[in-house]
N, C-alpha and C positions, 0 to 999 in steps of 0.2 A: 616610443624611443625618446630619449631624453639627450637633445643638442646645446653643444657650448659653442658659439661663434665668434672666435677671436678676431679682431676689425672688422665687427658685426654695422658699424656705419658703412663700409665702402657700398659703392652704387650699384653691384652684384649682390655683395653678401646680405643685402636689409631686406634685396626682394626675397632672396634663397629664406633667409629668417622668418619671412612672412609665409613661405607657401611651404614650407615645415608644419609650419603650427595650425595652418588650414589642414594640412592632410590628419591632423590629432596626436601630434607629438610636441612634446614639451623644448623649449625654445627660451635661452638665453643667451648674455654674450659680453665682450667687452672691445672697447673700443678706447682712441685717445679721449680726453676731457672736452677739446674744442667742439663747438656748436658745429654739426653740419647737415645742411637739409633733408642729408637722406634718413636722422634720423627718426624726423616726424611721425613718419608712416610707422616707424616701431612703438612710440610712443602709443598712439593711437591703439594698435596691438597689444599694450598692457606689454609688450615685451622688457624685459629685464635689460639694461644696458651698467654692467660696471668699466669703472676704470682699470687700465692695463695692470697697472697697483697693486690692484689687488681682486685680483680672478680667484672665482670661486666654483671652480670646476669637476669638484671631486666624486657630486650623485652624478654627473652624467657618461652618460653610452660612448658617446663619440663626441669628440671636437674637430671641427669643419680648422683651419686656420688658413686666414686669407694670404695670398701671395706678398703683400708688404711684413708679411710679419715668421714668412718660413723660417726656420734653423734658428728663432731668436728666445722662443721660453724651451722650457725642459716640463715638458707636463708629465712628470712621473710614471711612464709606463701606461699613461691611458692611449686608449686608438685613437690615432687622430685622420683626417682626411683633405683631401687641398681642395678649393671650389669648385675646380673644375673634374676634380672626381667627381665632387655630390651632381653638380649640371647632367656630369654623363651618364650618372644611373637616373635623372631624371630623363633625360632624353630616350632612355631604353623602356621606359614606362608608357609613350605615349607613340603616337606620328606626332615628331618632332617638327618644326619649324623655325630653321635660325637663320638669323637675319645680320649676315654680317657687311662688309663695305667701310673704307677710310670716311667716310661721312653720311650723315646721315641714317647710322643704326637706332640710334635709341628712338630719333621722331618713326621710323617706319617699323619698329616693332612695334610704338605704341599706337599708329596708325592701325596695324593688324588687329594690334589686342581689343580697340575700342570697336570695331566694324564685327569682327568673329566672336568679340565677347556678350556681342546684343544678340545675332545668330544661335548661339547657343553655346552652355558650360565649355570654358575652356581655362585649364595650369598656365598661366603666363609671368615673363621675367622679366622689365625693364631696365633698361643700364639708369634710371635717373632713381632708383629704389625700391620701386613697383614691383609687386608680386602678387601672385594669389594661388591657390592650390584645390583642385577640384578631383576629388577622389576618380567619378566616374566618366572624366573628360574623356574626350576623344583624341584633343590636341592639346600639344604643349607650344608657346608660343615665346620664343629668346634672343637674345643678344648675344651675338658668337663673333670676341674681339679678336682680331690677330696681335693684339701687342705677344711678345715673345712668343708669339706662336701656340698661344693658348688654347685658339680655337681647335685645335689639329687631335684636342683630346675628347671631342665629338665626332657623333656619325650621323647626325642626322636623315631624316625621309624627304625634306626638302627643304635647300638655301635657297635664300635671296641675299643678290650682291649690290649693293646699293652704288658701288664702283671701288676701284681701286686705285690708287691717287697715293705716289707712296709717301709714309711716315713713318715714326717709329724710329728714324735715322740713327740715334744709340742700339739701337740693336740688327737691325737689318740695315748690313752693309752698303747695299747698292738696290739698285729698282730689280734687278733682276730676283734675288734673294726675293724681295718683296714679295713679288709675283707668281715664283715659287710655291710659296707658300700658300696664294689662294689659290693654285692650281689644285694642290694637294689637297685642300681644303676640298674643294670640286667632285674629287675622286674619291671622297667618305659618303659621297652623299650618295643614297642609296637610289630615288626615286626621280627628284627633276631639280633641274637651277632652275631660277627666273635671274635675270642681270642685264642690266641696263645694258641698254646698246650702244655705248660708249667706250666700252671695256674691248679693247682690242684681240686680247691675245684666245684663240680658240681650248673648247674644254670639249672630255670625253665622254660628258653626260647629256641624255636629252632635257634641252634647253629651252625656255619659253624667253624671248628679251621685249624688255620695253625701252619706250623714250620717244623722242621725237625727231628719228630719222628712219631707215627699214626695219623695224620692231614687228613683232607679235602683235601687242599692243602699243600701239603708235597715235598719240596726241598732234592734232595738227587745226592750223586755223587758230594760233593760240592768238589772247589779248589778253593783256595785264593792265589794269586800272589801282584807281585807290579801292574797290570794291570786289577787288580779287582777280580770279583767272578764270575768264572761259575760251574753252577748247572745242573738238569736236573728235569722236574716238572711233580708233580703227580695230577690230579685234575679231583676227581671224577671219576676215574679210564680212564682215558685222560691223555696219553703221551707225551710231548711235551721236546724232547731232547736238547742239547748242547744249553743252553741259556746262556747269558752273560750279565753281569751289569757292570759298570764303579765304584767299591763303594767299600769298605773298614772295615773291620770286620764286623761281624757275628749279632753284633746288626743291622746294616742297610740292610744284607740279611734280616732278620725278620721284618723288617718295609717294607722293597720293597713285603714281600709274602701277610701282613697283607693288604696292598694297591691291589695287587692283586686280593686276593683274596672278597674286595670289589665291584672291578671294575667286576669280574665275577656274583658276585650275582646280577648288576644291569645287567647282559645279554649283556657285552661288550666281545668284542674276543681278546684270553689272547695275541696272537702274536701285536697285535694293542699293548693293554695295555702295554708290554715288551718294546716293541720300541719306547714308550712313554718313559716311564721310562728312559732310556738310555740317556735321557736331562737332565734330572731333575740336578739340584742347589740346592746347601745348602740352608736354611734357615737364619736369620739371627742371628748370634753369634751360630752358628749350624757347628763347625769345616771348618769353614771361616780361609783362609790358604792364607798367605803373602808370596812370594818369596822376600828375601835380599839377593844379590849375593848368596853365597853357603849355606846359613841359612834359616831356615823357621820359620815363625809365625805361630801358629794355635788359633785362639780365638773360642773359647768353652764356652756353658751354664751350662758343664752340673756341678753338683751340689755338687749329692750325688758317695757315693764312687764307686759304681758299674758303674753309670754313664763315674764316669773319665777313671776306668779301662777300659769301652769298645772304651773310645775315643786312649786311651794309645795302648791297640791289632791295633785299625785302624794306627794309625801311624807306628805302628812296620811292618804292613803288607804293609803299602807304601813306608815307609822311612827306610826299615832296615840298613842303613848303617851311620847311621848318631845319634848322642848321644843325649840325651833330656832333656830339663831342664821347667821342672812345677813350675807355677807362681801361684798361690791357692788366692781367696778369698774367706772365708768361710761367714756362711749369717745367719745361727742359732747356737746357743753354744749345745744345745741339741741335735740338729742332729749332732755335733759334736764330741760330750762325746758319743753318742749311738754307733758311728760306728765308735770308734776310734782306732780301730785297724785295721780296715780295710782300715780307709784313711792312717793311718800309712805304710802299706801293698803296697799298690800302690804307694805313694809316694817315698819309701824306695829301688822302683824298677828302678829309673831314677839317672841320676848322680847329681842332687838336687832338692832339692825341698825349694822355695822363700813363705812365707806367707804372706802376707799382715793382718792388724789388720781387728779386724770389726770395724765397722762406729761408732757406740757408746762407743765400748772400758769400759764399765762395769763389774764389779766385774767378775759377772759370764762368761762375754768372756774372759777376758784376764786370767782365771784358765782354758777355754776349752783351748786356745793357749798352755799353760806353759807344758798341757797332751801332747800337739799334739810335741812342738819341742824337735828336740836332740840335736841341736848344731853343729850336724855334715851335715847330709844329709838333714834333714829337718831343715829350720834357719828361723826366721822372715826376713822380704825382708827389705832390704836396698839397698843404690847406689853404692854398689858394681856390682849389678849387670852390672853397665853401664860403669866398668873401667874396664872390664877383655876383651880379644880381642878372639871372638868364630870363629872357623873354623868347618863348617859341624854339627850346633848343629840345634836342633828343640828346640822354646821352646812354652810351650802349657798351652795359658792363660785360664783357666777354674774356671767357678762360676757363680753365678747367677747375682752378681752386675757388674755392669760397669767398665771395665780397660782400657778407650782408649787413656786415657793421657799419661799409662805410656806406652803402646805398641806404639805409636806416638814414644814418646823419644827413648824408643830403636830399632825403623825404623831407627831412626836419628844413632844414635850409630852403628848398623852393617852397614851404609850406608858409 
């Protein structure tokens, strides 16, 4: 079969791209011009990337078209398909496994993908571009977003909920809406949830919860050093002492138990699965951390404000000796105004914080900016940043959009 992938960069569509052309079908696509990191892994793939320009889609079968780009070409009568159609006839192919939750999806699907993928053959999809496609798997291993409710066009054999923490404020009215919808999510899933036991609201599915309160799988005895986290684990009234992970705040403890405790419900042995784990690499813009003589870079995805706070614990819990300076680019005015005291709040706790505008710089962003700065601690960014001379600083690029230009330039500056 021969696929045309219209915004074949996005962080779904490049893995979809990749685990196409593993299964032995032909794989091209187009995308905007701008450099973005998901498109490496295509590259590497030999895959075809033109510009929106000029699409050349006329030998193939089908075109996939990502959700920023519905209702916007006219492709003459060929069949086309939305992602999360192709997601859901992948997920009919396999025992599915999606991995959804307001944070923390993409570190804990790639947590799965690397522990299950040394186990044995298995189709996986990363939200940071990651894909792979294995004809004879067993399992398919995904990223299942609730933005507009996307996720609700899968059925998966078994979710994992990493928590639910609402967002998405432009589209889902209120926390209840929110919640809604992972319920409903809940009720597709054929075989078990695993979710964090944090998550309040009761579902109709048999449940396995982890965390570090009455869990399933229940971490307790925790200590967080510069040298990581050790715990001691509870599972299913199964002791297993002094365990150790290489990893940094309390969120990636909860993504390592949720990983876990999957890998147990599929009948793997936890001390394997541990020692697995003990590899594991970030994902990509997943607190991705640069050594500059005595400086540090940390490029970060994460978004929303709880997000940065738990990247902000991780570095304090690695780097406590050293001052930090956040680079922020924000990505919706609405999630912006909704929680803005709360990015206030985090920001507020570093020795500055640099904002970047948004991309379109519209009425209603540049009034959510005007809320966000003070002038003092929090300033719109400028090339100030690049004339002051930093001794032992961190500073920690975070957001959804792309910053590689300017962490590039300031390699170059602390270099």
């Amino acid at each position: 079969m021969k696929y045309y992938i219209v915004g074949i960069k996005g962080s779904g569509l490049s893995g979809l791209a990749q685990i196409l052309l593993d299964l032995g079908n032909s794989v091209k696509g187009a995308d905007v011009d701008q450099e973005i990191f998901t498109q490496y892994n295509l590259q590497k793939n030999n895959i075809q990337i033109e510009s929106l320009n000029d699409m050349h889609y006329e030998d193939c079968d089908i075109i996939i078209v990502g959700n920023a780009f519905l209702d916007k070409f006219d492709f003459n009568g060929k069949k086309t398909i939305s992602y999360q159609d192709m997601i859901s006839k992948l997920n009919d192919m396999y025992y599915s496994i999606a991995v959804c939750g307001t944070h923390g999806k993409t570190t804990t699907t790639n947590m799965i993908k690397h522990v299950l993928g040394q186990l044995e053959p298995i189709t996986y999809l990363v939200g940071d571009g990651q894909g792979h496609g294995e004809k004879n798997a067993r399992f398919f291993v995904y990223e299942a977003c609730e933005h507009r409710d996307h996720f609700l066009n899968y059925h998966p054999n078994m979710t994992i909920c990493t928590n639910v923490d609402y967002d998405h404020v432009e589209y889902f009215s209120n926390k209840k809406q929110y919640r809604q919808s992972f319920k409903k999510f809940f009720r597709q899933t054929s075989d078990i949830i695993i979710i964090n036991d944090s998550i309040s609201f009761k579902n109709e599915k048999e449940c396995c919860t982890y965390g570090l309160n009455n869990a399933s799988v229940k971490a307790y005895n925790v200590k967080y050093n510069d040298k990581g986290i050790y715990f001691d684990l509870l599972i299913h009234n199964n002791v297993y002492n002094n365990l150790f992970l290489p990893f940094y705040g309390k969120h990636m403890l909860l993504n390592s138990l949720a990983c876990i405790s999957c890998l147990v419900n599929l009948d793997y042995d936890v001390n394997t699965i541990v020692s697995l784990l003990k590899t594991y690499k970030s994902a990509g813009r997943r607190y991705n951390i640069t050594f500059v003589k005595n400086n540090i870079i940390v490029d970060d995805y994460g978004h929303h404000p709880k997000e940065i706070q738990s990247t902000v614990n991780a570095i304090k819990q690695e780097f406590n000796d050293k001052k930090l300076i956040i680079i922020y680019h924000p990505d919706r005015p609405k999630r912006l105004t909704f929680f803005l005291n709360k990015y206030k709040k985090v920001f507020s706790s570093c020795e500055k914080t640099y904002v970047l505008p948004f991309i379109n710089q519209n009425e209603e962003e540049i009034n959510a900016l005007n809320l966000l700065i003070d002038k003092q601690k929090i300033v719109m960014f400028s090339e100030e940043i690049f004339k002051n001379n930093y001794n032992n600083f961190i500073f920690l690029f975070t957001g959804s959009k792309e910053m590689k230009p300017i962490i590039l330039k300031l390699i170059g500056h602390l270099s």
